[in-house]
C-alpha positions, 0 to 999 in steps of 0.5 A: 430477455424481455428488454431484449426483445421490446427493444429488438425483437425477432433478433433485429440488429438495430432499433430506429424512431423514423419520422415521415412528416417531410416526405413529399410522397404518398404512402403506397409510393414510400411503402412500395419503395421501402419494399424494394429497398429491402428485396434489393439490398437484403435488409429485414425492415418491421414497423412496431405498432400497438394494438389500439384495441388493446394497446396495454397488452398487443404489439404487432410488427408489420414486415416489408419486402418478400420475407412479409407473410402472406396472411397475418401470424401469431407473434409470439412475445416472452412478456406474459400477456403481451401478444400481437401478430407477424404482418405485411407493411402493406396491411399498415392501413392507417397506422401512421408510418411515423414510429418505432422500426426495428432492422438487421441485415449487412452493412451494405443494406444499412448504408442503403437504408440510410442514404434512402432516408437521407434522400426522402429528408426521413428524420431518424434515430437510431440505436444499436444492439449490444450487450451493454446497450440491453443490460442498460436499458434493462437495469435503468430504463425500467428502473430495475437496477433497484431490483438488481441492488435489492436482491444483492442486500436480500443476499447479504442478510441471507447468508447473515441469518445463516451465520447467525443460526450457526453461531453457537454450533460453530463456537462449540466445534471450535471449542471440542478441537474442530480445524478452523478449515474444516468448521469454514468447509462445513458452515460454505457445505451447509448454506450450499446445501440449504440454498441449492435445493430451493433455487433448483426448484425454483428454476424448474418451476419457473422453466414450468410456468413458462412452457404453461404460458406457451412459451415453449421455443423460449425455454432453452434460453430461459433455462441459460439466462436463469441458470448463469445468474444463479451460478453468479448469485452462488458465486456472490454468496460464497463471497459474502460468506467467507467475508461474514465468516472472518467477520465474525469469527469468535474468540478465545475469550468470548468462548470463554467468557460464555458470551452467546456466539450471536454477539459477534453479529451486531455490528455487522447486522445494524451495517446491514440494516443501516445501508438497507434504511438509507438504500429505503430512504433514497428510493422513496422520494425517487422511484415513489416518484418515478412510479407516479410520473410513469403511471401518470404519463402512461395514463395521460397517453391512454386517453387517445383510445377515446380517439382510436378511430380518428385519423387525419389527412396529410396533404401534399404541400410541394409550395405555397401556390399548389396548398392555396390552389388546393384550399376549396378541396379541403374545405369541401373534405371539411364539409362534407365530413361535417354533414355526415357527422365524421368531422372532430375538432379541437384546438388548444393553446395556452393563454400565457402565450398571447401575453408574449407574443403581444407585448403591452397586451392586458396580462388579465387571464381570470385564472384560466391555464388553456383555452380549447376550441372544440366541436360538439363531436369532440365533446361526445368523445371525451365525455368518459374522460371528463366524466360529462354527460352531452346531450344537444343542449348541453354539450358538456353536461354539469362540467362547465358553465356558460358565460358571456363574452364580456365575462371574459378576461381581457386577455383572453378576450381581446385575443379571441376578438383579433383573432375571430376577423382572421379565422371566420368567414363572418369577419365581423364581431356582431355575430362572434357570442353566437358563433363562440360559445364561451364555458368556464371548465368545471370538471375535477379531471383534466380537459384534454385539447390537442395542440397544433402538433400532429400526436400530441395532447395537451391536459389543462385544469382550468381552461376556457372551452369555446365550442364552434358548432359547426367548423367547417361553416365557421371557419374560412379556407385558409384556417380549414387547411391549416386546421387539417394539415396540424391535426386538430381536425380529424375524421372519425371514419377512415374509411369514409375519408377513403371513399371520399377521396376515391372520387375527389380530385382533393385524392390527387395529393392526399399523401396518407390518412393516418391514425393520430393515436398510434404514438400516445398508445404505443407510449402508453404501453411503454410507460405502464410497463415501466411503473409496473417494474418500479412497482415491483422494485420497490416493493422488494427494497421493502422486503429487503428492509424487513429481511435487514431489519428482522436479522437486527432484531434477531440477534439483538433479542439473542444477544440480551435473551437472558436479560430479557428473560428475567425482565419478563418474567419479573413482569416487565412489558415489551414495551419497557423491555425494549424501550432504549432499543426501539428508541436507537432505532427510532433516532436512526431512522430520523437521523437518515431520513433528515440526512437523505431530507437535506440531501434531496434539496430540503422540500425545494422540490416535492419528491423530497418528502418522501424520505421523511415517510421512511421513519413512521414506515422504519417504525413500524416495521422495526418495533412488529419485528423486535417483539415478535423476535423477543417473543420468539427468544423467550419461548425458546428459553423457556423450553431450554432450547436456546 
């Protein structure tokens, strides 16, 4: 239900990425146009947007056409916590247009839309909505098909308990004359009866936290959704149980002979347990590592909150003679921002860039993995995320220190050089060490710089920094403009933008001014709800190796429960009672664990390591359960219950 509704919701037909980069027109113009689309041809069109005030938790969706409402509602989402509110497109300000859409409508409207964005050059993909589509993404994307297989192992080593607690009641049934049907009857009778009661309460709890959320409207649903799956769990179950029961169905002899009932479970239960170590040993390296990219993406990309309010300008650029014509504007967009204090700048590359493009030029980097041009304003936003601490003298706090030109690598310094004639309005070199002040980056976190390419952010480890005081002086018009229209200079105050605009004649072909965190924050949310899931997932592949593991040691414990009873109380320590044991399970896990090791690509890759922490994790869990069992068995042989 929730996948269903990120992907589709308010029952939206189809899910698109739109990209309005390309199109030569203002927003209003295309937001107008769209608005018409939508009356005319009876489409029902919403842009999805995050909350960059709460961008982990606030999803709004904004409507185009008469069906937008007049004021701003409350959207009401089956996630828990996640809210946002119902608004028309034309309260869009200055989210970017480019984004995630979601639609429906007739065929007709569709094929509208897309001859629409045929003609705009709008770049688009789309999605469909279907029953595999939903079920997909939700078992895959978001990395809950591992709860999906654990669940059904959960389920296997239930109803194997269960048998296993029946054993000895079953044998003796059979013994007093008792019908093989009626005792098959009785044993599906009573795991129906022990498993209906919680699964029941369970469901009406669960219908309760919801409605308590204030998710009232979506309780039938709910209801249905929770419901089929526990028939289908119930249905699965019944399953697993006749094929345990012929399993393990015990003998003339075995009565006979007084072996305890529980023996005929052991094979089945070291399968059990088996499967479950190496499902364990699979998933550690993959969804260990899938959690930590996922954590680690959705952290990276919360790092644009710090650049929530800073939009850029996207320029008209209907040929190469109207942009050169428009170039003064812009750098009088550029100072005046500057002068008012609304003027971030940053530029960022990698230094192993300049050696490709120059052949025959010095590979000489000093270890640096990037170089950033920044402005003071860009240094004061990311101080949270650098741990610095700016101040007028010392743009970057204790993270960096200064170096002089000639401390640079050839590299990077004959780069800097070439390139220093071309972008500034000095030209020469003698006032390039006033001009460029040079740092060598030593912070631990990562120095975020964006790159030429409007929404993305680069992450470096080791970069040059190279603060331009004051770009809009600095630089010439022509690398001004290409500065604006890339993204690496931005405003911090849309709405002085706005007013400036209002009375320049740069405003004329001024298409849009656009937030430029809108994708990283949006994508940031996506991925923090997906580690959230793989989380839970692996969480429950542990349970479910204790749950598999704990039946192991059940009927191991039962099974030499008499030998063990002498042993302990001939003063024989677990440790010793145990040992041959716990040494088979040890090697079990080290066979799996090197198997599932060799596997993954033998450590060629770093995730395959991972499987090698399955054996002290298997250890630990086996040896707490066969002594507490062994423990268990005894006291009950000892009370004469067993």
């Amino acid at each position: 239900m929730q996948t269903a509704e990120e992907a589709f919701p308010r029952g939206a037909e189809f899910r698109a990425s739109f990209d309005f980069s390309q199109v030569q027109s203002p927003k209003a113009q295309v937001k107008s146009e769209l608005d018409a689309l939508v009356d005319d041809s009876g489409l029902h069109l919403a842009k999805i947007v995050a909350d960059p005030e709460d961008f982990f938790n606030a999803r709004s969706l904004y409507v185009f056409g008469k069906h937008a409402p007049g004021r701003a509602q409350k959207l009401e989402w089956f996630k828990p916590g996640m809210h946002g509110e119902l608004r028309s497109a034309h309260e869009l300000g200055t989210a970017n247009l480019n984004g995630a859409y979601v639609y429906s409508g007739p065929a007709s409207a569709k094929t509208q839309l897309t001859q629409w964005l045929e003609t705009h050059g709008v770049k688009s993909t789309v999605s469909a909505k279907s029953n595999v589509e939903v079920l997909g993404h939700a078992l895959f994307t978001t990395g809950a098909w591992l709860t999906f297989l654990t669940c059904l192992v959960l389920l296997i080593a239930l109803v194997i308990s269960w048998y296993v607690l029946r054993a000895r009641a079953r044998s003796l049934k059979l013994l007093c004359g008792a019908t093989t049907g009626n005792v098959v009857g009785e044993d599906l009778l009573s795991l129906v009866r022990a498993v209906a009661l919680p699964a029941i309460g369970g469901l009406l709890v669960a219908l309760v936290v919801v409605a308590a959320q204030g998710k009232a409207s979506y309780l039938p649903l709910f209801a249905l959704t929770s419901a089929s799956f526990l028939a289908s769990a119930l249905g699965v179950m019944l399953l697993c149980a006749l094929i345990a029961s012929a399993m393990t169905w015990p003998s003339v002899s075995g009565i006979a002979s007084r072996q305890p009932p529980e023996k005929h479970f052991q094979w089945i239960s070291e399968v059990l347990k088996g499967a479950t170590l190496v499902l364990v040993t699979v998933t550690l390296p993959i969804v260990g590592a899938s959690i930590a990219e996922a954590t680690n993406l959705s952290n990276k990309n919360a790092q644009w909150e710090v650049l929530k309010n800073n939009v850029s300008v996207r320029i008209s650029t209907g040929s190469e003679t109207e942009f050169e014509r428009r170039l003064a504007e812009m750098r009088d967009l550029a100072v005046a921002a500057s002068r008012a204090g609304k003027l971030t700048f940053s530029y960022s590359f990698k230094p192993a860039n300049i050696i490709s493009l120059n052949e025959g030029a010095s590979t000489d980097l000093g270890g640096y993995d990037g170089t950033v041009l920044v402005n003071p304003s860009y240094l004061r936003a990311i101080s949270t995320l650098i741990d610095s601490t700016p101040s007028a003298g010392n743009p970057l706090g204790t993270r960096a220190e200064r170096i002089s030109p000639v401390q640079l690598p050839a590299a990077l310094k004959d780069h800097l050089e070439g390139q220093y004639p071309l972008w500034t309005r000095v030209g020469t070199l003698d006032r390039f060490a006033d001009t460029f002040k040079t740092y060598r980056y030593t912070g631990q976190k990562d120095f975020p710089g964006l790159p030429p390419k409007l929404g993305e952010m680069a992450h470096f480890q080791n970069p040059l920094i190279v603060l331009v005081d004051d770009p809009a002086e600095t630089f010439d018009d022509d690398t001004i403009g290409s500065f604006l229209t890339s993204g690496n200079l931005t405003f911090s105050d849309a709405r002085w933008v706005r007013d400036y605009l209002a009375g320049h004649p740069l405003g004329n072909v001024v298409l849009s001014v656009d937030r430029i965190s809108d994708a990283g924050l949006y994508n940031s949310q996506l991925q923090n709800q997906s580690a959230g899931m793989k989380t839970l997932s692996f969480t429950l592949v542990l349970l479910a190796l204790t749950m598999s593991t704990a039946v192991s040691a059940l009927v191991y414990t039962v099974a030499k429960g008499r030998r063990h009873f002498v042993q302990r109380t001939a003063g024989w320590p677990w440790a010793k009672s145990l040992a041959r044991r716990l040494a088979w399970e040890g090697t079990l896990a080290v066979v799996v664990a090197i198997a599932m090791f060799l596997a993954l690509g033998a450590g060629s890759g770093g995730d395959a390591w991972w499987a090698l922490a399955a054996v002290p994790l298997y250890a630990l869990i086996s040896g707490l359960l066969h002594i507490t069992s062994a423990n268990v068995v005894f006291a009950q042989l000892l009370a004469r219950r067993a």
